[in-house]
MARVEX-69510 format. One record per residue (C-alpha): residue number from 1; residue in three letters; z, x, y. Coordinates in nm, 2 decimals, padded with zeros to 4 digits. Layout:
<sites>
pos, code, zz, xx, yy
NUM, ALA, Z, X, Y
...
</sites>
This chain:
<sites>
pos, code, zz, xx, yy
1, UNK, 02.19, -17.29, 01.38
2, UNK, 02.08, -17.38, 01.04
3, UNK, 02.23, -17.16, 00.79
4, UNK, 02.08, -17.09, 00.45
5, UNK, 02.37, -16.95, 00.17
6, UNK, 02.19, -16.85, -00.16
7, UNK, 02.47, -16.82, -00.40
8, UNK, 02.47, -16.77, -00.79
9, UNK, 02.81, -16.71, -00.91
10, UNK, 02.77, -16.37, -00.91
11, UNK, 02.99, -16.16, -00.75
12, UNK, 02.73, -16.06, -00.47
13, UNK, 02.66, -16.35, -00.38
14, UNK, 03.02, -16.42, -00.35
15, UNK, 03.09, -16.11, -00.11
16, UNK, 02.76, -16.33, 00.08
17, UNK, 03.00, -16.59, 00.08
18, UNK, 03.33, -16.45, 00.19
19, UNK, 03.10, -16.30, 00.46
20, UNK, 02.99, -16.58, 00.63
21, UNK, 03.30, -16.74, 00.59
22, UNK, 03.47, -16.45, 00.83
23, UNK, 03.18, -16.52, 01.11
24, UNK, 03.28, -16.71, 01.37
25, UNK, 02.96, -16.86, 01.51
26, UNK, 02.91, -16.96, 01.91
27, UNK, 02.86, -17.33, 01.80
28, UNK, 02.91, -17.51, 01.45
29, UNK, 02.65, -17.46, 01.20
30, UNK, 02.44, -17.66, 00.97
31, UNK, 02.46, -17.52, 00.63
32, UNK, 02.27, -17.54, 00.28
33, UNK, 02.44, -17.37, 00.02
34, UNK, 02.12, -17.31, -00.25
35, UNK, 02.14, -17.23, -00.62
36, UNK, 01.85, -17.19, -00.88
37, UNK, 01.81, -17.21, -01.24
38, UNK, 01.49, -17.03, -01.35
39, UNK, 01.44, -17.21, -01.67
40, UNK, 01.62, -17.50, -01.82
41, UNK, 01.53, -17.75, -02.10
42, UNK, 01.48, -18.09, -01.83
43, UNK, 01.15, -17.91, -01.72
44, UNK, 00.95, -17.94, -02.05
45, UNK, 01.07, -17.64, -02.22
46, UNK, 01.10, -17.84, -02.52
47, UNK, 00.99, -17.55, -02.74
48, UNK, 01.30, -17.35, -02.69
49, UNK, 01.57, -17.34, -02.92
50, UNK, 01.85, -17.58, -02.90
51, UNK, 02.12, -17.30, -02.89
52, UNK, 01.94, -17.13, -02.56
53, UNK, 01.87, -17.55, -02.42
54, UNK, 02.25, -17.57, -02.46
55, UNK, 02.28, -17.25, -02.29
56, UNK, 02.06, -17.34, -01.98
57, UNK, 02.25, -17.71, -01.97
58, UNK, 02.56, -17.53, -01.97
59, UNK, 02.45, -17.30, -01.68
60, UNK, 02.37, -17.62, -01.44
61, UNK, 02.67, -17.78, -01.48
62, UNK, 02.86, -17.42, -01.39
63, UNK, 02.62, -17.39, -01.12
64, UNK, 02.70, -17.72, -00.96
65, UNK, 03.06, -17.70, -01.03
66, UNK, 03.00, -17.36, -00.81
67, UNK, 02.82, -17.50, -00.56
68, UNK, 03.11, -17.81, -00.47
69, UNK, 03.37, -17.51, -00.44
70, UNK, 03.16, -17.31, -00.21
71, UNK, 03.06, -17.65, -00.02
72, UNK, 03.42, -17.72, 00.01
73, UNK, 03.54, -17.35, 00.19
74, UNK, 03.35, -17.42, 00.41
75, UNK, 03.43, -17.80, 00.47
76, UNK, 03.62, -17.78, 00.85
77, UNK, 03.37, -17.47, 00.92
78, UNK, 03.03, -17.64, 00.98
79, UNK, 02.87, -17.97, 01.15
80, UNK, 02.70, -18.07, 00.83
81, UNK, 02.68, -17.92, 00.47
82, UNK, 02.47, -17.98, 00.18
83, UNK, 02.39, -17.83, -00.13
84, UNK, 02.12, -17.77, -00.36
85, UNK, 02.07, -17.69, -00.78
86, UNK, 01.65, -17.65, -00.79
87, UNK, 01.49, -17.52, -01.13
88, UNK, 01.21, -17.22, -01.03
89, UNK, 01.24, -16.87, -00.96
90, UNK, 01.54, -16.75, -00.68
91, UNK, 01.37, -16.57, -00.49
92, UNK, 01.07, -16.84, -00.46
93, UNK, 01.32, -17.11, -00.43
94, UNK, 01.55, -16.97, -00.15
95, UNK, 01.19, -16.90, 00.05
96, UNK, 01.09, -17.26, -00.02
97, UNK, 01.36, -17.43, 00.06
98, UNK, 01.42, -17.21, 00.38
99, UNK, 01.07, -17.28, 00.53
100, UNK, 01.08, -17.67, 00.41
101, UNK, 01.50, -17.67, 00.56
102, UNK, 01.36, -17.49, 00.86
103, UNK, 01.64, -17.25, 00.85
104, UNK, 01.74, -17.01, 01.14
105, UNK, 01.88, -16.76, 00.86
106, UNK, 01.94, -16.69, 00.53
107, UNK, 02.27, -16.51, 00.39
108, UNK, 02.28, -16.40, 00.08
109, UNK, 02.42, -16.08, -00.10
110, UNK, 02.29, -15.75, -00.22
111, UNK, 02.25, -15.68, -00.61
112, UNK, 02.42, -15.38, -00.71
113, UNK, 02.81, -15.25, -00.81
114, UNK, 02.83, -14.89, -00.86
115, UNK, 02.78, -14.59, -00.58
116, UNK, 02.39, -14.52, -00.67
117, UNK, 02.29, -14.87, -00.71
118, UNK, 02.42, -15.01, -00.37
119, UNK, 02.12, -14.88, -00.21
120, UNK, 01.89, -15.06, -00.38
121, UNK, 01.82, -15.35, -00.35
122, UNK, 01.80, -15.62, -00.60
123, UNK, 01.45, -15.82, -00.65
124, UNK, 01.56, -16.17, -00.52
125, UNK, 01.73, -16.01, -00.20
126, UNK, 01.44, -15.79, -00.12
127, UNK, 01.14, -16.08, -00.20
128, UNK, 01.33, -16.32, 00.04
129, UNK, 01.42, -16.05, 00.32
130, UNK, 01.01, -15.97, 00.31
131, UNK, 00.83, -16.31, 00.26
132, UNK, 01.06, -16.52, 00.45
133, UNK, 01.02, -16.62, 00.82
134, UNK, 01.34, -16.68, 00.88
135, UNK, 01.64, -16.40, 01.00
136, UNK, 01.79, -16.30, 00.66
137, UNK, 02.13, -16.10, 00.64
138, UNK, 02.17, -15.93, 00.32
139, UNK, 02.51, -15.84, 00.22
140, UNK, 02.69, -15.53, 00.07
141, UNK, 03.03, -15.58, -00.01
142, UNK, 03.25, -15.44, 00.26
143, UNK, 03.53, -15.15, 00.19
144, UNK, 03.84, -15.25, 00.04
145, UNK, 04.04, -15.28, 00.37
146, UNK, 03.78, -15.47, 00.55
147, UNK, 03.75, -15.69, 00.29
148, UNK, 03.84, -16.03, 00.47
149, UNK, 03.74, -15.90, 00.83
150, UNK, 03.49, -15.94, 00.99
151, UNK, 03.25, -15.70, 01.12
152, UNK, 03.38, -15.48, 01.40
153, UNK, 03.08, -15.18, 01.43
154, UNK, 02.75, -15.37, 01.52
155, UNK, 02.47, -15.13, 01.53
156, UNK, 02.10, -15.31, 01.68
157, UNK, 01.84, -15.08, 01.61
158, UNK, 01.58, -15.09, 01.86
159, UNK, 01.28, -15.01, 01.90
160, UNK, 01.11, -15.00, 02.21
161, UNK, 00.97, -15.31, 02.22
162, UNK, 01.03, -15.64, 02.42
163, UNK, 01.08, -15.81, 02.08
164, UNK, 01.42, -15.62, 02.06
165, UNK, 01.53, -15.93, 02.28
166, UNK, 01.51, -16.14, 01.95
167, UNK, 01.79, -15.86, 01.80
168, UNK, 02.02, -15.99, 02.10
169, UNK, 01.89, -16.34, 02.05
170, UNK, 02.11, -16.37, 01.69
171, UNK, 02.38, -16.13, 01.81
172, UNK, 02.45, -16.42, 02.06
173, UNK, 02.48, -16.68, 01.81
174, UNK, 02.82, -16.45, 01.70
175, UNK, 03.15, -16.48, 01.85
176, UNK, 03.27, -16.11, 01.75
177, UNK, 03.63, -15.95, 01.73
178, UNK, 03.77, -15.84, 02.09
179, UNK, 03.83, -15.51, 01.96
180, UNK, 03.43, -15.50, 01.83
181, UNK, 03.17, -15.22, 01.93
182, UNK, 02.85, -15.22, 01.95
183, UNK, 02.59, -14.96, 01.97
184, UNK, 02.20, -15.03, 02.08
185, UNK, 02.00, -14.71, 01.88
186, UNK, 01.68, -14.64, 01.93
187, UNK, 01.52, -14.31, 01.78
188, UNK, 01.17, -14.12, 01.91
189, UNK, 01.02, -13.98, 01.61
190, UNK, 00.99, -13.66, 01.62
191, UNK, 00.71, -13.39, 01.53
192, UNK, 00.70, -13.06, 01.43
193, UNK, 00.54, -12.79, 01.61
194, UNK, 00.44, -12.42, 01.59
195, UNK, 00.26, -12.32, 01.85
196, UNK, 00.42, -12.23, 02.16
197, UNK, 00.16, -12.41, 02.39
198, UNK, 00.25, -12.71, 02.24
199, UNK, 00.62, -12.71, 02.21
200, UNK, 00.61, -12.69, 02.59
201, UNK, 00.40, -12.95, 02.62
202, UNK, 00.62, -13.19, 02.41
203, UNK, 00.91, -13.11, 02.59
204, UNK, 00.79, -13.29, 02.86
205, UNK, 00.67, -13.55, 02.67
206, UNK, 01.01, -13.60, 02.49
207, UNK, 01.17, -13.59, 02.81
208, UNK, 00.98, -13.88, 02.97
209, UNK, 00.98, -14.10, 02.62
210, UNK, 01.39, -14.03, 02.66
211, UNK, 01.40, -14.16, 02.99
212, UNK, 01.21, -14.47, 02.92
213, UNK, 01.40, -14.53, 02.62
214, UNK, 01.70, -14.51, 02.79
215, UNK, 01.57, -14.77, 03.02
216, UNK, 01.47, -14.99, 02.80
217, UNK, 01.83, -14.97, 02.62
218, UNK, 02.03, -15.03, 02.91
219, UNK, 01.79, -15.34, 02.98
220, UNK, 01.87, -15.45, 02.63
221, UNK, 02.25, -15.36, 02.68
222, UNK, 02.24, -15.62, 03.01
223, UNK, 02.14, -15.85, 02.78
224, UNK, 02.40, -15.79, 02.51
225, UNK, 02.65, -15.80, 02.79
226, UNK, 02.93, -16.09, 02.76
227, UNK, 02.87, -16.08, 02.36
228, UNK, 03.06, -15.78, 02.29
229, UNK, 03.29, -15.52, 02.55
230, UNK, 03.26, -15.22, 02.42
231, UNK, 02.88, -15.10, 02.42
232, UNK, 02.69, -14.81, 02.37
233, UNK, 02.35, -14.69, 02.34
234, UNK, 02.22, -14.41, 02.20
235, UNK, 01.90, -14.21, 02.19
236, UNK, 01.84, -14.02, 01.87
237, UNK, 01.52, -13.75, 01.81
238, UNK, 01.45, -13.74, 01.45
239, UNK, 01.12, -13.69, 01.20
240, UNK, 01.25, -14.01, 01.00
241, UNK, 01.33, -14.31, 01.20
242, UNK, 01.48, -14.49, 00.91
243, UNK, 01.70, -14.22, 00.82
244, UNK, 01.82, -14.15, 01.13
245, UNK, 01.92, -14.51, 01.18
246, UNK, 02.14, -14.54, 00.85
247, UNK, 02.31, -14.17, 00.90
248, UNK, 02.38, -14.29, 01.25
249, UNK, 02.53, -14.64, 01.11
250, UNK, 02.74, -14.41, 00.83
251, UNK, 02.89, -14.17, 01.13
252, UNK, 02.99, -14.42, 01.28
253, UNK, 03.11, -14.68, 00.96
254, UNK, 02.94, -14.94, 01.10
255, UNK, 02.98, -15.29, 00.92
256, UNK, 02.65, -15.43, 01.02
257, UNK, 02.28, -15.26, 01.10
258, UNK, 02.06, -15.57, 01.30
259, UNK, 01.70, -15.50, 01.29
260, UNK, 01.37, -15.60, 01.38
261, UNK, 01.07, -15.78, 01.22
262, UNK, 00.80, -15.68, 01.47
263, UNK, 00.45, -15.73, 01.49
264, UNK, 00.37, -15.93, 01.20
265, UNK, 00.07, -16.15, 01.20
266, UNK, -00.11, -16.37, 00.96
267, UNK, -00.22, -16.08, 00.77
268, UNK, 00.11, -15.81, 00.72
269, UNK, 00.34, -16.12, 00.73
270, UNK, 00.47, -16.04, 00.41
271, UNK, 00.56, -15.67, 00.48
272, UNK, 00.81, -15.59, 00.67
273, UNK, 00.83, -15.25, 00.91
274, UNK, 00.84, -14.93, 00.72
275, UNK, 01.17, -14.89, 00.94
276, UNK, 01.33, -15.20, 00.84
277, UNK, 01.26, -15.20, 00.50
278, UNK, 01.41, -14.86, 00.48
279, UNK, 01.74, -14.96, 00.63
280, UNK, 01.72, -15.29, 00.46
281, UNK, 01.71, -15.07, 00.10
282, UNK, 01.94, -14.79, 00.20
283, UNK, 02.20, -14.86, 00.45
284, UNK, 02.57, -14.85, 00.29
285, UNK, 02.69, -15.21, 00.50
286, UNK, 02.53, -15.52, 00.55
287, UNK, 02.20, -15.55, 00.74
288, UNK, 02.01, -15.85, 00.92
289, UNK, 01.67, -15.88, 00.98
290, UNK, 01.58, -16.11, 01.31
291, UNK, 01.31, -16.25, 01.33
292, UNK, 01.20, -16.52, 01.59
293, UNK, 01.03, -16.83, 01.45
294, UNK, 00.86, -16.94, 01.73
295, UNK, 00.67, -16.59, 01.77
296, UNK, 00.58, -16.58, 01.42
297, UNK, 00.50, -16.88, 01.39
298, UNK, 00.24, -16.84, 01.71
299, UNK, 00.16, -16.45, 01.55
300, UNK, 00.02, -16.64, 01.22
301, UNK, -00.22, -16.87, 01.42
302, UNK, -00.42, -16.65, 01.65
</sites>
């Protein structure tokens, strides 16, 4: 697996960092460890004061200072590692180099330090988790006493489809604790009715979309089986998928949501799921987004 780690010196991107150090992959990966400067005086910007050239000058040499000590954690931990200091935009950069690296995902951390500004995300994270076609995991900064552990509660969100195999797909590439739980959620949106009529009409109809969600999950969970003991699924009725998905993850303190890019096609390739985004933006613990290249890739040519 070719692992993308966008790091900045910030301290979410270090929490990225310390993340993927604590994974312990099925087979030794290939990483890039990426930084950017936006603007810096070796790129024509000759116009700029000498004070803020000195500034930018002084950045790259931090930044590649930054990028040997992160190189060097994870010296014993990977088959290859390289690293990279390009001059653009992050967010444009990380996608570029991604799609030009061919990376299987991208790890990189979640702006945002107080209570109210965890769930949002920052503009670099969110551009790359959209545009991209590789998986991206996007990472919030675990509880104090998780802090160097790694995660325990995996929560795959599914949703009915057979592209929920791609969820299992990067769960595999994970060797997780023993003592790790998983839980396969899928949630039937719900609707709200009045008349009587139609209330027991619905029942029925919930009943049968129950039952074949259920199906589908314990297909799923055969899948997932070797990966993880402990598993559960769960099927939630709710008038807001999203929401239901990130108050199930919070019941439960999960340390990582794992969802799905489906359907996307030439044209929506760029937007993610209305679902996914809103876990992406307002889930409390780290979240992935799979995606499977080959599909996409297919998806964007027909």
């Amino acid at each position: 697996m070719r692992v993308l780690l966008a790091s900045d010196r910030s301290e979410s991107s270090d929490a990225a960092a310390d993340y993927l150090h604590q994974l312990q992959f099925s087979e030794p990966i290939e990483l890039n460890v990426l930084s950017s400067v936006p603007v810096t005086a070796s790129v024509g910007f000759s116009g700029l004061p000498a004070v803020v050239q000195s500034v930018m000058q002084e950045e790259e040499v931090a930044l590649r200072k930054h990028l040997d000590a992160v190189c060097s954690r994870f010296e014993n931990r990977t088959a290859s590692t390289v690293s990279n200091l390009v001059v653009g935009p992050p967010g444009y950069e990380i996608r570029s180099e991604a799609d030009k690296w061919n990376a299987d995902l991208i790890v990189m951390g979640a702006v945002g330090k107080s209570m109210m500004e965890r769930v949002v995300l920052g503009s670099v994270s969110d551009f790359v988790a959209t545009h991209t076609a590789s998986s991206v995991l996007v990472v919030r900064p675990p509880k104090p006493e998780a802090a160097e552990q790694p995660p325990r509660r995996i929560m795959v969100a599914l949703d009915g489809s057979k592209d929920d195999t791609q969820l299992i797909d990067l769960l595999r590439a994970i060797q997780w604790p023993a003592d790790a739980e998983l839980h396969l959620v899928h949630v039937i949106e719900d609707l709200t009715l009045y008349r009587q009529d139609l209330i027991e009409h619905m029942d029925q109809h919930w009943q049968q979309e129950r039952d074949t969600s259920q199906q589908h999950a314990d297909e799923i969970l055969k899948l997932a089986e070797g990966t993880i003991e402990n598993i559960q699924t769960a099927i939630l009725v709710d008038g807001h998928t999203g929401e239901a998905l990130v108050k199930y993850a919070d019941r439960h303190q999960c340390d990582l949501i794992i969802a799905g890019d489906h359907h996307r096609n030439i044209l929506n390739r760029i937007l993610l799921g209305s679902v996914s985004r809103y876990v992406l933006r307002y889930a409390h613990c780290s979240v992935a987004i799979a995606r499977r290249k080959e599909a996409d890739e297919a998806a964007a040519t027909t």
